[in-house]
C-alpha positions as CSV (number, residue, x, y, z in Angstrom):
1,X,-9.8,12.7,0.3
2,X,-11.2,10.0,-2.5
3,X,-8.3,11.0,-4.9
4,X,-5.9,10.5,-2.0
5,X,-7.4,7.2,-1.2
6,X,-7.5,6.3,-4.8
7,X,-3.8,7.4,-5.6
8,X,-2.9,5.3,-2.4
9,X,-5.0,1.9,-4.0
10,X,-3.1,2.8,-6.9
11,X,0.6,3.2,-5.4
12,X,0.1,0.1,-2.9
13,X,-1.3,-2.3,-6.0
14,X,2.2,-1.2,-8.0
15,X,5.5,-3.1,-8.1
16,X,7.5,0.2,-8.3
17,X,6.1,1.8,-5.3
18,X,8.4,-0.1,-2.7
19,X,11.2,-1.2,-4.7
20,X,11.4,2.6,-5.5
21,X,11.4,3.6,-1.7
22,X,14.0,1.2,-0.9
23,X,16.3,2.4,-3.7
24,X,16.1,6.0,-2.5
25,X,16.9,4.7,0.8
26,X,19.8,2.5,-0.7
27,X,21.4,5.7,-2.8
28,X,21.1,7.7,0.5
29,X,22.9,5.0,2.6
30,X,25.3,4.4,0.1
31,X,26.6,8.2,0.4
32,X,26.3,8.6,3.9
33,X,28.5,5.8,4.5
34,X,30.9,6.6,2.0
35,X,31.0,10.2,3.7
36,X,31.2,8.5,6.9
37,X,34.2,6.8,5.9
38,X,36.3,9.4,4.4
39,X,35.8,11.4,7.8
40,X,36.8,8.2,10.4
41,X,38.1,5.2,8.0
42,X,41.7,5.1,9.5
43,X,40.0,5.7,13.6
44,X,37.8,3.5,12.6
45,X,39.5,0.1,11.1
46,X,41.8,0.4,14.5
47,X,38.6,0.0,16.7
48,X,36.4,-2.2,14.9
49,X,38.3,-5.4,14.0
50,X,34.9,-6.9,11.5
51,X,35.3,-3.8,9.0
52,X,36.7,-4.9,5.8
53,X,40.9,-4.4,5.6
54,X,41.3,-5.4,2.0
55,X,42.9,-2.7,-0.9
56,X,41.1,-1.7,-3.6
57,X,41.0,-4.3,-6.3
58,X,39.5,-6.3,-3.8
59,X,37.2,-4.3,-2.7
60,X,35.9,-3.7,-6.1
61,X,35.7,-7.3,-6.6
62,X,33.6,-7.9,-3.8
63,X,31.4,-4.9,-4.7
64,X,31.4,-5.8,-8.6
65,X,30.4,-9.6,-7.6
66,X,27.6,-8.7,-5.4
67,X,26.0,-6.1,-7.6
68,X,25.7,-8.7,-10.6
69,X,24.5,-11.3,-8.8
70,X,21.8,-9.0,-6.7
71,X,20.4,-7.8,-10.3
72,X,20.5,-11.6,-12.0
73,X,18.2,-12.5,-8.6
74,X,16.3,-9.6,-9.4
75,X,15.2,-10.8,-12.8
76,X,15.3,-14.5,-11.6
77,X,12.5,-12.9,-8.8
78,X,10.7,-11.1,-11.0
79,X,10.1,-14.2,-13.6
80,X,8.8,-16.2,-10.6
81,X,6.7,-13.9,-9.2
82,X,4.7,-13.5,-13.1
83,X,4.9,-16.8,-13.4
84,X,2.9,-16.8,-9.8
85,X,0.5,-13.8,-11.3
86,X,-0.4,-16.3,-14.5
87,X,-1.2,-19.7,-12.6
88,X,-3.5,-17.4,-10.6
89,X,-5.0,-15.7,-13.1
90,X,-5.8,-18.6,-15.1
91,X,-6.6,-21.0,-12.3
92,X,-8.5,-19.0,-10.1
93,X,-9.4,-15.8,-11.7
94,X,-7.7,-13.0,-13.4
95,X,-9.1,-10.5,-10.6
96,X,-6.9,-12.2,-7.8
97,X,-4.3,-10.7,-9.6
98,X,-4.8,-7.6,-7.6
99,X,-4.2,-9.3,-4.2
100,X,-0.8,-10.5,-5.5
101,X,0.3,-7.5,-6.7
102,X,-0.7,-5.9,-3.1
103,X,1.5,-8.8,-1.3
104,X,3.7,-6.2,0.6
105,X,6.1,-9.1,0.7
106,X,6.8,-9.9,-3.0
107,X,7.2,-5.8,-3.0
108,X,10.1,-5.9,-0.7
109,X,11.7,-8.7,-2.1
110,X,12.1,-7.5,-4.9
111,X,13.2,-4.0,-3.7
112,X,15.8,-5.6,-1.4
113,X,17.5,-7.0,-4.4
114,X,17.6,-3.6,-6.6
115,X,18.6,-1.5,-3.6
116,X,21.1,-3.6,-3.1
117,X,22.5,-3.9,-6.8
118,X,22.0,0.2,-6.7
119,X,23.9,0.4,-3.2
120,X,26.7,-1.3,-4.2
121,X,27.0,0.5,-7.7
122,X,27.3,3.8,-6.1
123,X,29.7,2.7,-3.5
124,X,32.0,0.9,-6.3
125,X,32.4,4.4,-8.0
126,X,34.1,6.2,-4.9
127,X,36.9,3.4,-4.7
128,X,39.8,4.9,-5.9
129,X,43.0,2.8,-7.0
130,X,46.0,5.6,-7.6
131,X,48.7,5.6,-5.1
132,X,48.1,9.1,-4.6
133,X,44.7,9.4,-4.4
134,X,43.8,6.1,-2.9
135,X,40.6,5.4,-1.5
136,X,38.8,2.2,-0.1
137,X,35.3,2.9,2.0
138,X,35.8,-0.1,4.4
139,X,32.6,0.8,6.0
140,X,30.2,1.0,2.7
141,X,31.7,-2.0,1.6
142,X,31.3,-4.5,5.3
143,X,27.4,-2.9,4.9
144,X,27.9,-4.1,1.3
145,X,28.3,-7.3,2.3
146,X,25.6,-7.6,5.6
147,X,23.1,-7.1,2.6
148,X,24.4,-9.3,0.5
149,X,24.1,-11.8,3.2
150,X,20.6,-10.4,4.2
151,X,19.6,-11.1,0.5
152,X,20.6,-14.3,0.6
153,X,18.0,-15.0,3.8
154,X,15.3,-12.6,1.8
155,X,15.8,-14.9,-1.0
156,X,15.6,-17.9,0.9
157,X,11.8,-16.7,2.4
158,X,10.5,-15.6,-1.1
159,X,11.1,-19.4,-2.1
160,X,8.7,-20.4,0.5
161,X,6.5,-17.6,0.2
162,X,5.7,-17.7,-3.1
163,X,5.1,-21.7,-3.1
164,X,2.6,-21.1,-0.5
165,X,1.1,-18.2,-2.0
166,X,-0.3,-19.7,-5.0
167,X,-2.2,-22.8,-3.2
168,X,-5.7,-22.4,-3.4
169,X,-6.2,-22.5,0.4
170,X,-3.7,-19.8,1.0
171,X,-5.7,-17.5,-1.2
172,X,-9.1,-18.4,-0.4
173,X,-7.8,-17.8,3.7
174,X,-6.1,-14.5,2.6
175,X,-9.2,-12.8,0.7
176,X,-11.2,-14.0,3.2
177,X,-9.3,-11.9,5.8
178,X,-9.3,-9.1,3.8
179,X,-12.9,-10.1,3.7
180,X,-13.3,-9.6,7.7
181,X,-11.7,-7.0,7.6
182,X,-14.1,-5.5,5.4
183,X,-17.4,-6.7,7.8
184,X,-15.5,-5.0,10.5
185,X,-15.3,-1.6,8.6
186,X,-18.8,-1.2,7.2
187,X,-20.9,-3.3,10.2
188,X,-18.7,-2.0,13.3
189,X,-21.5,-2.7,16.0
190,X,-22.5,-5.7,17.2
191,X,-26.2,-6.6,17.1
192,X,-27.3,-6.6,20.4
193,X,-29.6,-9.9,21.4
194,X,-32.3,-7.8,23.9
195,X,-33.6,-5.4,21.4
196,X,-37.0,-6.2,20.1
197,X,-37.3,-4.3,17.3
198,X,-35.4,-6.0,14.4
199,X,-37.0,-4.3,11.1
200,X,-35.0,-2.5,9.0
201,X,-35.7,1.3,8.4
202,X,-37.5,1.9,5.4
203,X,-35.8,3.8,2.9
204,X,-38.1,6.6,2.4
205,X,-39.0,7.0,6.2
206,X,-38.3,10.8,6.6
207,X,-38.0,12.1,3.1
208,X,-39.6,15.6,2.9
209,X,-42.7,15.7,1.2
210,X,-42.9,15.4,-2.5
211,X,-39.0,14.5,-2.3
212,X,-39.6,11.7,-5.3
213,X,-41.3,14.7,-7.7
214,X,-39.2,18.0,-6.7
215,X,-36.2,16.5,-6.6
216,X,-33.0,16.8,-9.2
217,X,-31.0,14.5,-10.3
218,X,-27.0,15.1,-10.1
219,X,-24.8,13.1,-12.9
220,X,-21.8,11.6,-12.9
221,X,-18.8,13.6,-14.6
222,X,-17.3,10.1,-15.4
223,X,-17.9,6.9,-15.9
224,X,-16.6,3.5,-13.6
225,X,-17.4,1.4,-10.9
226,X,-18.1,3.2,-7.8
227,X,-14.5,2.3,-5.2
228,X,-16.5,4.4,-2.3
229,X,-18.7,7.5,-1.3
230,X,-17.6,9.8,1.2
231,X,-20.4,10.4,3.2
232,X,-19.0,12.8,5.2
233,X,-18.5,15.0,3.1
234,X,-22.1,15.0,1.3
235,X,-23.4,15.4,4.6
236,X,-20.9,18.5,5.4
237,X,-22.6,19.6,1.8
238,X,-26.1,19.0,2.4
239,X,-25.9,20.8,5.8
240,X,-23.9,24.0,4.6
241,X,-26.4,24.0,1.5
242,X,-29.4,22.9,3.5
243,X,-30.6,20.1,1.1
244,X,-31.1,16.6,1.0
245,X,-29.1,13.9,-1.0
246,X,-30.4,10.2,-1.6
247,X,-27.6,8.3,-3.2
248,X,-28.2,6.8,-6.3
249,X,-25.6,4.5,-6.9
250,X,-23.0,2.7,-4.2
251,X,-19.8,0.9,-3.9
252,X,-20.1,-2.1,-6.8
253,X,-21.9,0.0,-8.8
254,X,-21.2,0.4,-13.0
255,X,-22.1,4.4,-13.1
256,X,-22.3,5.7,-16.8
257,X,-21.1,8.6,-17.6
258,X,-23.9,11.4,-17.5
259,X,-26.0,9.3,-15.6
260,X,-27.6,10.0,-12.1
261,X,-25.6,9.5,-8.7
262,X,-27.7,11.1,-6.0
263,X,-30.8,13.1,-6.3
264,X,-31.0,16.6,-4.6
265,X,-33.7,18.2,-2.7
266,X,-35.0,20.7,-3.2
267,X,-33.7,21.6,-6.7
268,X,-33.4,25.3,-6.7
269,X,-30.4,24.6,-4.3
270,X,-28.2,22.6,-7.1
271,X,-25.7,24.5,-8.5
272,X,-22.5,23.9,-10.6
273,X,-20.7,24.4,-7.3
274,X,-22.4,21.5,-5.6
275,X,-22.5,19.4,-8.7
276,X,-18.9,19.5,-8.7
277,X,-18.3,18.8,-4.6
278,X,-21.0,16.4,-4.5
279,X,-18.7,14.4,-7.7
280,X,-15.8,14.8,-5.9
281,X,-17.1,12.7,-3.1
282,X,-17.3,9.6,-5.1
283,X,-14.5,7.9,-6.2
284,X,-14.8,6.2,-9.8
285,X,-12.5,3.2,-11.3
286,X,-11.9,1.3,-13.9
287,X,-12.3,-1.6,-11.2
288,X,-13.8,-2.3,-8.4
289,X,-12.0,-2.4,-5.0
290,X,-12.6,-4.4,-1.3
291,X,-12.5,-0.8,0.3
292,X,-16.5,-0.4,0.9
293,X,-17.1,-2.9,-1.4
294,X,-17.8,-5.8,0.4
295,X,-19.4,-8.2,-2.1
296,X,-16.1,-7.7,-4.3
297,X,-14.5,-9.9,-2.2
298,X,-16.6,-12.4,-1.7
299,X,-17.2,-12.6,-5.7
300,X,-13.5,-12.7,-5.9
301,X,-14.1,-16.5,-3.0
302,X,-16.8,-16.9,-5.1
303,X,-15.1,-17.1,-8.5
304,X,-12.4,-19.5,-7.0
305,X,-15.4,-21.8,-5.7
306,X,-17.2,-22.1,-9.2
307,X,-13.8,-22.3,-10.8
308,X,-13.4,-25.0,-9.2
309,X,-16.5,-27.0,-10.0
310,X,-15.9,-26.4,-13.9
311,X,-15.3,-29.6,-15.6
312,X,-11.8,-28.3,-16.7
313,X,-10.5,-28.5,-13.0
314,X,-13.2,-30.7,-11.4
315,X,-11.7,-29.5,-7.5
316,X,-14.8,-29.6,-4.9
317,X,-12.3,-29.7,-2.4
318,X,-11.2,-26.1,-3.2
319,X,-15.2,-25.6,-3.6
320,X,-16.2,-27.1,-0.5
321,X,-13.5,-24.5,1.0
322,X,-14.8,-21.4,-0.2
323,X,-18.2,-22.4,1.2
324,X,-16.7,-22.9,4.7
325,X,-15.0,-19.5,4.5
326,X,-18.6,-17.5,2.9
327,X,-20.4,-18.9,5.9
328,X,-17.9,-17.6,8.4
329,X,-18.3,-14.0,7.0
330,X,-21.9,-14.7,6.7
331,X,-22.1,-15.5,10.3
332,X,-20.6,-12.0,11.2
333,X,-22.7,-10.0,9.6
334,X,-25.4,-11.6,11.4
335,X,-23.9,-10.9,14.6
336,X,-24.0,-7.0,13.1
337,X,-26.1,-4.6,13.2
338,X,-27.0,-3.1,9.7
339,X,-26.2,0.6,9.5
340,X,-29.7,2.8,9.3
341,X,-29.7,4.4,5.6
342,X,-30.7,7.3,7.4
343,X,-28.2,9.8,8.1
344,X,-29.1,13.2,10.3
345,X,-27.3,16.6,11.2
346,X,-26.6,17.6,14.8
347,X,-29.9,19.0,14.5
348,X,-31.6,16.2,13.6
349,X,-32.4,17.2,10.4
350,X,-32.1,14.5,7.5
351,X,-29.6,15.0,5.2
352,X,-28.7,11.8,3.4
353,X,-29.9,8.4,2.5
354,X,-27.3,6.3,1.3
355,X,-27.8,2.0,2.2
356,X,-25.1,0.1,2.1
357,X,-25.7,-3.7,1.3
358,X,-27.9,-5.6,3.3
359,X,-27.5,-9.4,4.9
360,X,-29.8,-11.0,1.8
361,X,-27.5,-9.0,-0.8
362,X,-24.3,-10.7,0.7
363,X,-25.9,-14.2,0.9
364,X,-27.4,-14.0,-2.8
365,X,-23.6,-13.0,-3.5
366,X,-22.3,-16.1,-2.1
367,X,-24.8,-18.5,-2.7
368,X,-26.4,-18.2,-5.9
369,X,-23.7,-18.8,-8.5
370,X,-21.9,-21.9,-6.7
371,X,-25.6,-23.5,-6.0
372,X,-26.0,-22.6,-9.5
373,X,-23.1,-24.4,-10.2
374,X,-23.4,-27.4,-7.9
375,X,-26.7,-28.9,-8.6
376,X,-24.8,-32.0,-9.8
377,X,-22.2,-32.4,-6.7
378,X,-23.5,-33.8,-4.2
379,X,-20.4,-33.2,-1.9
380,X,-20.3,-28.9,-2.5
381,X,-24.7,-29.2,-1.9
382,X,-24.6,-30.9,1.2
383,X,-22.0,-28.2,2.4
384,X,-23.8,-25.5,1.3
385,X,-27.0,-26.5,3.4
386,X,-24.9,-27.1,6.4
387,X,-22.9,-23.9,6.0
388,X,-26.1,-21.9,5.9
389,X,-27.6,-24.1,9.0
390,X,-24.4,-22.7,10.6
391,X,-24.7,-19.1,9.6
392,X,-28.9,-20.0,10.8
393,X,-27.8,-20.4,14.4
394,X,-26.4,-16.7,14.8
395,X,-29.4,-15.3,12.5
396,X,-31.5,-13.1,14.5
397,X,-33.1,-10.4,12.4
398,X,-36.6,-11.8,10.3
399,X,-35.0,-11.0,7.1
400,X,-31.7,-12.8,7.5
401,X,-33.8,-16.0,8.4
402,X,-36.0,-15.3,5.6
403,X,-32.7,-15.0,3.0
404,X,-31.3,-18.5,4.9
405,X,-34.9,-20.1,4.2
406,X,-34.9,-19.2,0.5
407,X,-31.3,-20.4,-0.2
408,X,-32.1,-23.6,1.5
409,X,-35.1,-24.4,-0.5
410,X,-33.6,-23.3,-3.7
411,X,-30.5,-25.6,-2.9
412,X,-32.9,-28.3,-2.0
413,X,-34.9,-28.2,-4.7
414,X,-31.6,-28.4,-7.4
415,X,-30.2,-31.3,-5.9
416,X,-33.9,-33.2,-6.4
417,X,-33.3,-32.3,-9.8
418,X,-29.5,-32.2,-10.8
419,X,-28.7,-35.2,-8.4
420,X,-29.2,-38.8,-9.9
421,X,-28.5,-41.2,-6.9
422,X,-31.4,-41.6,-4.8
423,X,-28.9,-42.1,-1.6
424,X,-27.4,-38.5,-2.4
425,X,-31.1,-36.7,-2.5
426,X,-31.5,-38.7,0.6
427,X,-29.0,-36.9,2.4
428,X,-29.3,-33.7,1.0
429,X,-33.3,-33.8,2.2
430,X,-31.4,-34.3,5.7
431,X,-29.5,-31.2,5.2
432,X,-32.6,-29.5,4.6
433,X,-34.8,-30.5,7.1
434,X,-31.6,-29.8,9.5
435,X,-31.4,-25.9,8.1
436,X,-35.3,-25.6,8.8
437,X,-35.3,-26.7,11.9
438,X,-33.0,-24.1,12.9
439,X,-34.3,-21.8,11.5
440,X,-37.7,-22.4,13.2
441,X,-35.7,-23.6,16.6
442,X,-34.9,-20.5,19.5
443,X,-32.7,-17.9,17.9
444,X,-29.5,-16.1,19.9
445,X,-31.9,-13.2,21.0
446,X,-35.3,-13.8,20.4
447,X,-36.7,-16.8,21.8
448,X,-38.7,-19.1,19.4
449,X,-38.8,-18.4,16.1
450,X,-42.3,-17.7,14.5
């Protein structure tokens, strides 16, 4: 499954993919209306007036014109759209260039305008001129044209999609859906407000005894970052081999090759059989992916936000952005409850420990590189503080509020520091004393906060 889900990043990331599919589907069209003609042509001109009456030589013409001009807007397409992939890359970060390439739309595009070049080659080499042998496919060329036309409108869209596809709020608003989407997958429950208990299970809460000294370590066949772990099928394994696995290394992960990925209890069970099957459920790149990595994209929001604050481009409105769209994901996953690490059989039998990334670990990710960043702007500060007393009214669990309180004061206490106006620190200190009161104020589910 990881190799299918792997081929798949790779074939929906491509530029051939698409245009390739739409070609075969052009070459098939193109034959099955050339067919279709020389069955009905004559029956079929008498009955349907729009079909195109001209001879040959014009029917060629039409074909010739339209082929020539569909691959010329192909190459006109295909400049704009890498002239789109370098003001991205060096404006907002070369690893954005992955979310253009997976733009389904700049795909079709540009596979409308080589299927059609490709249909109407194939249907100009049927067209036959000799009196006795004369041939015109009236139907293959009216469809000739209807795509011609189509193109037209197709290239008509790309203009405007491609203008608003490089604006820095377009992109920070599309990886921050893909973002969502993300949250959604990997925290699918909501956290419910009356439960009590709100501490997170410790790690090595059910581990057989002695786990940390018998157990053996399993190493990667490759190296890469880990893209995801499939952890249904090491707990498939672990029950069919009647072991334990505690997963080393996760999605976002750099795993050298040769170097541990889980560990294995007990070790008399490990065999080249498992080593193998328990490699095969993780899935190694040369890059990391949004598919269980989370924090990949909100590096990738990140990255635009301290882009944005270099002296180079000097943009704190794109910065201020990026904040606003961190704190909406932020406030999700504090509305979700955090999968336990602790994963059981039908028999209630451990069998893995894998954790996948915790409230603090996302925070840290947004946070600490644009407050790094920041200290000196007092605009992108403020909105940090009030982005995190936002996310601070749906924090219920102690360690969220404990990861809000720590950005805070570390926000805080760079703007004493990096800000020189006395009026600015003034209304950071504001901000501050805002955050904490939330923090300590009633929460969503708990009451008062202690």
């Amino acid at each position: 499954m990881n190799r299918l889900l792997k081929l798949w990043e790779t074939v929906h990331s491509s530029f051939w993919f698409i245009p390739g599919v739409m070609s075969a589907v052009a070459a098939g069209l193109a034959f099955g209306t050339v067919a279709l003609d020389r069955a009905k042509s004559d029956e079929w001109r008498e009955n349907f007036g729009f079909l195109y009456t001209g001879g040959a030589e014009g029917a060629s013409t039409v074909l010739g014109t339209i082929a020539g001009s569909m691959i010329t807007i192909a190459g006109v397409v295909f400049s704009m759209t890498l002239i789109a992939l370098s003001l991205a890359s060096s404006q907002l970060g070369p690893r954005l260039l992955r979310n253009f390439m997976r733009d389904a739309i700049n795909q079709v595009v540009l596979g409308t305008f080589v299927a059609t070049f490709l249909y109407c080659l194939l249907v100009l080499r049927t067209i036959r001129r000799a009196e006795d042998n004369l041939f015109v496919p009236h139907l293959a060329v009216t469809l000739g044209v209807v795509l011609a036309v189509a193109s037209v409108g197709v290239l008509i869209y790309f203009i405007h999609h491609i203008s608003l596809s490089i604006q820095a709020d377009q992109v920070v608003a599309r990886v921050g859906r893909e973002l969502m989407r993300g949250i959604d997958d990997i925290f699918p429950d909501r956290l419910d407000p009356a439960a009590q208990d709100r501490s997170e299970e410790p790690v090595g809460t059910g581990l057989p005894p002695g786990f940390d000294e018998e157990a053996r370590e399993v190493l990667a066949s490759e190296g890469g970052y880990v893209r995801s772990v499939a952890i249904g099928a090491l707990m498939q394994l672990a029950t069919e081999e009647d072991v334990v696995f505690m997963v080393e290394r996760g999605p976002r992960e750099y795993v050298v090759e040769h170097r541990p990925l889980v560990r294995v209890w007990p070790a008399v069970r490990v065999t080249e059989h498992l080593v193998k099957r328990v490699n095969n459920a993780f899935s190694l790149g040369s890059s990391r992916t949004p598919g269980q990595d989370i924090e990949f994209s909100v590096d990738q929001i990140v990255e635009i936000a301290v882009r944005a604050l270099s002296p180079g481009v000097n943009d704190p409105f794109t910065a201020v952005r990026c904040v606003d769209q961190l704190a909406s994901a932020l406030s999700l996953v504090a509305q979700r409850e955090i999968p336990s690490p602790l994963h059981y059989d039908e028999h209630g039998q451990l069998r893995v420990v894998y954790s996948v990334v915790s409230f603090a670990d996302i925070a840290d990710s947004a946070f600490n590189q644009i407050r790094q960043n920041a200290r000196t702007n007092a605009a992108v500060t403020i909105r940090l503080l009030e982005a995190i007393k936002a996310v601070a009214a749906f924090a219920d669990r102690l360690d969220d509020r404990a990861a809000l309180r720590r950005h805070a004061e570390m926000i805080a206490r760079g703007a004493r520091e990096g800000l020189p106006e006395e009026n600015d620190r003034r209304e950071v200190n504001q901000r501050y004393t805002a955050v904490i009161e939330t923090l300590d104020g009633p929460g969503p589910g708990l009451g008062p906060r202690s």
